[in-house]
Structures are given as C-alpha cells and as structure tokens.
C-alpha positions as CSV (number, residue, x, y, z in Angstrom):
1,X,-127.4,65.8,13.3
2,X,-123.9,65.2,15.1
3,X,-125.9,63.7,18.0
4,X,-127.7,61.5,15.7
5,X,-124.4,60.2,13.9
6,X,-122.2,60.1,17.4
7,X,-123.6,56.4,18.1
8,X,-121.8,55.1,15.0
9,X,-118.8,57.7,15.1
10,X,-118.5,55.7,18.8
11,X,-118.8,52.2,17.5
12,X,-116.3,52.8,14.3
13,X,-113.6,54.3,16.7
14,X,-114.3,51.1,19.2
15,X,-114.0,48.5,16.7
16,X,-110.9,50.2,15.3
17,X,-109.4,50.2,18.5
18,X,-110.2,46.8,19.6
19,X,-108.7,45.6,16.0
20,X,-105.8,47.3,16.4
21,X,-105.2,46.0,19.9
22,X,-106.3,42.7,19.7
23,X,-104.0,42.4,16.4
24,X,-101.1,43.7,18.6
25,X,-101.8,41.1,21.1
26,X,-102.2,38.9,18.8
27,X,-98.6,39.4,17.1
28,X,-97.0,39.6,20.7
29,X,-98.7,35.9,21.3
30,X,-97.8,34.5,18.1
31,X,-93.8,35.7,18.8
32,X,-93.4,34.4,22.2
33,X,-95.1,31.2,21.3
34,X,-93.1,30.4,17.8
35,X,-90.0,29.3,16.4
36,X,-88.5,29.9,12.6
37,X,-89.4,26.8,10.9
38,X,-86.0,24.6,10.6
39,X,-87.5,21.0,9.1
40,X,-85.1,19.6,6.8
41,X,-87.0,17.5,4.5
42,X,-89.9,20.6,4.1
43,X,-86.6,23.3,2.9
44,X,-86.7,22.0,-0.6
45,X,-90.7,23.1,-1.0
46,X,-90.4,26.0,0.7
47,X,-87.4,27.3,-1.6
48,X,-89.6,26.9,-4.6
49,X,-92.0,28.9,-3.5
50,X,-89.7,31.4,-2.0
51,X,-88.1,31.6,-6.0
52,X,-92.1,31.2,-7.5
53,X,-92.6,34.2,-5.4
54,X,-89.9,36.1,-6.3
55,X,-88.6,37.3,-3.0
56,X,-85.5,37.2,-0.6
57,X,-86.9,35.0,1.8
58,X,-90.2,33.8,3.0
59,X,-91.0,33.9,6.8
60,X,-92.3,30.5,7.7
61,X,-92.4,29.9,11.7
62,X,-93.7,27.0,13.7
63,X,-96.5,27.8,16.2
64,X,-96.9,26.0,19.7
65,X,-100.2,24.4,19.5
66,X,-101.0,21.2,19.0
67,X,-104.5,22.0,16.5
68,X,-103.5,21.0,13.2
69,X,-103.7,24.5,11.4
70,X,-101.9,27.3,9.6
71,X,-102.0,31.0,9.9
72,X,-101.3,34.4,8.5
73,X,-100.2,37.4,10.9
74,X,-101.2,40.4,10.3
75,X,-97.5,41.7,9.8
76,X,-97.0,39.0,6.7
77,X,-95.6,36.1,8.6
78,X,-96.7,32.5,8.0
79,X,-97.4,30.0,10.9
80,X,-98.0,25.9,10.8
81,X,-99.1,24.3,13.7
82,X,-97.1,21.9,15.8
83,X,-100.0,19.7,15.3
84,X,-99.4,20.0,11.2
85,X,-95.7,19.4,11.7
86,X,-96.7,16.4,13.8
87,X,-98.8,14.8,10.9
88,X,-95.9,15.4,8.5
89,X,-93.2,13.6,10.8
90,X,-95.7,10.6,11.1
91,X,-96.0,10.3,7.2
92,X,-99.7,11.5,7.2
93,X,-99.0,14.4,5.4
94,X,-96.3,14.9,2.6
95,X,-93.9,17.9,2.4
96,X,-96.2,18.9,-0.7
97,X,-99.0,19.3,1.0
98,X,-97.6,21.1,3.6
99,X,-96.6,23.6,1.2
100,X,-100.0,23.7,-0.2
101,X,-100.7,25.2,3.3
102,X,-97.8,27.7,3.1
103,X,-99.4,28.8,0.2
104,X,-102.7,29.6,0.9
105,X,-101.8,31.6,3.7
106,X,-99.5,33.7,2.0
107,X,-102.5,34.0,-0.3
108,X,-104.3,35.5,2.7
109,X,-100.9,37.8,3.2
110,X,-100.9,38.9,-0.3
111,X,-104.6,39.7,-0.8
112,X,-104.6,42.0,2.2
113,X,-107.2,40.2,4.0
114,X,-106.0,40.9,7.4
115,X,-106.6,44.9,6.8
116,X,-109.7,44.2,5.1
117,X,-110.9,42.3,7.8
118,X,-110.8,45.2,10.0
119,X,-112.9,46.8,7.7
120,X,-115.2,44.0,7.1
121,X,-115.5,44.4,11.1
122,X,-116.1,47.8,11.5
123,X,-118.9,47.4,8.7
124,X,-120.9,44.4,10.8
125,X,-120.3,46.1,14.1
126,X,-122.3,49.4,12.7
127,X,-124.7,47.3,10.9
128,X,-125.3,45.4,14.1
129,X,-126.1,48.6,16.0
130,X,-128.2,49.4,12.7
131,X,-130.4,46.6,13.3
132,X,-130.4,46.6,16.8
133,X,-131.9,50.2,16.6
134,X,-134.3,49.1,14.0
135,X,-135.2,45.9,14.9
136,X,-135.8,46.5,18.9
137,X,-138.7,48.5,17.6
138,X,-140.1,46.1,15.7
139,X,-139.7,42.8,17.6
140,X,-138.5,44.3,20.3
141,X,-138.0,40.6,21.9
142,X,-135.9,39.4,19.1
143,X,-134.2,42.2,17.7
144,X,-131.0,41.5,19.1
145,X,-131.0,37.8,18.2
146,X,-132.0,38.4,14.1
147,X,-129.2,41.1,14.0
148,X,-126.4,38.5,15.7
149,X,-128.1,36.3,13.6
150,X,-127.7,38.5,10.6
151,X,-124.3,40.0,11.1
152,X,-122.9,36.2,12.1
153,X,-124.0,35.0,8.7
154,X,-122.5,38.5,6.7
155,X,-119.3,37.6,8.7
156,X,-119.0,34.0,7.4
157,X,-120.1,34.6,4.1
158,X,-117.1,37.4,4.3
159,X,-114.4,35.1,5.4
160,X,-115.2,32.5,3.4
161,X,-114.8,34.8,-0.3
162,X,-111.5,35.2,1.9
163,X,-110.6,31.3,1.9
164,X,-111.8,31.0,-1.8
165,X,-109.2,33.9,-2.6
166,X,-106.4,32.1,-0.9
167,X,-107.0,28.7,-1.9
168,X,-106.8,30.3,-5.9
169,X,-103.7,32.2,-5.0
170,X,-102.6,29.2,-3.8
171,X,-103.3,27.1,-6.5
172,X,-101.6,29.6,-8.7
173,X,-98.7,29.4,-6.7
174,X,-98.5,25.9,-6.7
175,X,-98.1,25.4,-10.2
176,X,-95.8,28.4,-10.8
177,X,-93.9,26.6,-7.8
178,X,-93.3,23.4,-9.9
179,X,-95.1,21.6,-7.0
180,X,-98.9,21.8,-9.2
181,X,-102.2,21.4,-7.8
182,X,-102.4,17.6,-6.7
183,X,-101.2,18.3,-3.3
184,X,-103.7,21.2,-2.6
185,X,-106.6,18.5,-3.4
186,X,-105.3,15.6,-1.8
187,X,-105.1,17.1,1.2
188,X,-108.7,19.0,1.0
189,X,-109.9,15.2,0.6
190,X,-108.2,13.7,4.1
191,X,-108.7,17.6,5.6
192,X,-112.0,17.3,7.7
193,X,-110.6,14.0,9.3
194,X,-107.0,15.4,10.3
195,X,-108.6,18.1,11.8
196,X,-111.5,16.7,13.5
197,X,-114.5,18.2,11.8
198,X,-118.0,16.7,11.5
199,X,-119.9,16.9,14.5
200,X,-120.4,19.8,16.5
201,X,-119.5,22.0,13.5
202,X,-120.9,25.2,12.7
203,X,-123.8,25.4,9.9
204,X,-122.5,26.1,6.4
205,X,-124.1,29.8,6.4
206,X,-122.2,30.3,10.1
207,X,-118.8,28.8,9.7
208,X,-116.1,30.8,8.5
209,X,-114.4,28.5,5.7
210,X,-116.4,26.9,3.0
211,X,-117.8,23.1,2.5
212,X,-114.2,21.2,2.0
213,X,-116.4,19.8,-1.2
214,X,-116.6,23.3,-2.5
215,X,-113.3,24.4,-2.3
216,X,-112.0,21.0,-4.4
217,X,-114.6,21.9,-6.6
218,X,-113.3,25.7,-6.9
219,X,-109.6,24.7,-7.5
220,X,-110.6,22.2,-10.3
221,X,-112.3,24.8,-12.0
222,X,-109.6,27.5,-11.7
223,X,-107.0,24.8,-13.1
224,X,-109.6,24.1,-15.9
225,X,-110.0,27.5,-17.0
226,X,-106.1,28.2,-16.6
227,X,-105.5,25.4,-18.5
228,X,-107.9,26.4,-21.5
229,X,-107.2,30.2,-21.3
C-alpha cells in the first residue's frame, strides 16, 4: 500500500519544495529589483486606502520592469511596474486608477491567494500524475497531452476565481476609500490596449485572468447588489 501511495507522497513533497523555493527566489528578485514607492502626486490615494484599511502603513514599492503590471508578494508587499508608473507620468493613467491597482493586489494579499496557490499547485501536479497513469493506458499516445491539457485549463480556471476575488475586494475597498468604483472600470476599459493584449493571447479557458468584459461586468454587479443590500 505505501509503495502504491509513495508516487504521490514524492510529487506532494516536490511541488512543496519547488513552491517554497521558487517563492524565496522570487522575494529575493523582487527586493533587489525594487524601490519603496515615493510619487508625490500618488501619496494622497494611497493614504486613503492605508486609513480604509485600517493599518499603520501600507507597503507599496516600485518594481524595475518596464511591463505595465502590478503584483502581490508572497510576504504581503505590493508592487507597480515601472511601466504603470510610466503611463501615470504621461497622463495616461490617473492617480485613481493607479490605486484601483493597489487595491486589487492587496485583495490578492488579503484573501491568502499566494498560500492557496501552493495548494492549488500541489492539487494539479498529483492530478497530473493521476491522469498521466490513467490516461497512458488508455491513449497511451495522448495521455500526456489531455492531462497538460486538463490540468492547464483547472489552473486557469483557478487563478481566475483568484482575479474575480480581488477585483471585489478591490471594489470594496475603493468605495470604503472615498475613491469609488469609476476608476476600477475606466481603467478595465483602456486595460487590454495599455498592456498590449489581443493577438497572440492565450484562449479564454487557458489564460490566467478572465475576459476584461467579464470582470467590468462582475464589478457592476457587485456595486448593484451593494447598493440595494
């Protein structure tokens, strides 16, 4: 019986181990390759949702890279991108919206999703080897390609519950904030241009962040419901 369970007792102990050392490296990278964000005209936004929050302080840095993007680390910091600084300084974003960004991640931060990311990736890497087993006997020339095929789907349709989360906590946060929802939306409706999307992007059942349409959609009816609770 051991025998026949020491495949996955191998694979849970791998994928722990490469999440907890990729996630070291990963906070090592992010600290060499940041700075504590120190933008005048963004302080104002960023104290309202430090005070809508209810903490101390709120640890915003600014991240070398020129992608436009934000990010949560693992240990609760929040990043934006060079690249999203740069659109702000050109007047293509608004102070706002940048804290509509600010927001969601700490949404990420306060809904745990890095830890439960590392359980959502133990879970696929065992049902990978799962389906691998069963599926090599089946087809045994296709096996492995429906169980990437299946696991890569599980994965997106994981991190994207993950963006819906964020985007509400967000939303939530906004509004307690002062700043309101308005931002949050505008910037979901210029967001696939700023960042490049459209071609070459990954299917809607592959990518890891839902249809920019169906977030919008999601944050209106959050505020609708709010608003008639």
């Amino acid at each position: 019986m051991l025998l026949r369970l020491l495949p996955f007792l191998l694979t849970i102990l791998a994928a722990l181990a490469m999440w907890h050392f990729s996630a070291r490296n990963l906070l090592r990278q992010l600290s060499a390759r940041s700075v504590p964000l120190a933008e005048p005209g963004l302080a104002p936004v960023v104290d309202r949702l430090r005070a809508a929050l209810g903490g101390p302080s709120l640890p915003v840095f600014v991240l070398d890279d020129p992608k436009v993007n934000g990010l949560a680390a693992p240990d609760g910091r929040v990043f934006l991108t060079e690249g999203f600084l740069a659109l702000y300084r050109s007047g293509q974003v608004t102070a706002e919206e940048l804290a509509s960004v600010i927001a969601h991640e700490i949404g990420h931060v306060a809904s745990g999703h890095a830890r439960r990311r590392m359980i959502d990736f133990t879970g696929q890497n065992l049902l990978q080897l799962l389906l691998v087993g069963v599926l090599g006997r089946i087809v045994p020339f296709a096996g492995i390609w429906i169980a990437n095929l299946i696991t890569t789907a599980l994965a997106a349709r994981l991190s994207q519950r993950d963006e819906y989360e964020a985007d509400a906590f967000a939303t939530a946060l906004l509004i307690k904030a002062g700043i309101g929802p308005e931002p949050q939306l505008s910037l979901f409706a210029r967001l696939d241009r700023l960042v490049g999307a459209g071609a070459g992007a990954a299917p809607a059942w592959a990518s890891s962040h839902p249809e920019t349409e169906r977030r919008m959609a999601a944050i209106r009816a959050n505020v609708a419901r709010w608003t008639a609770a």
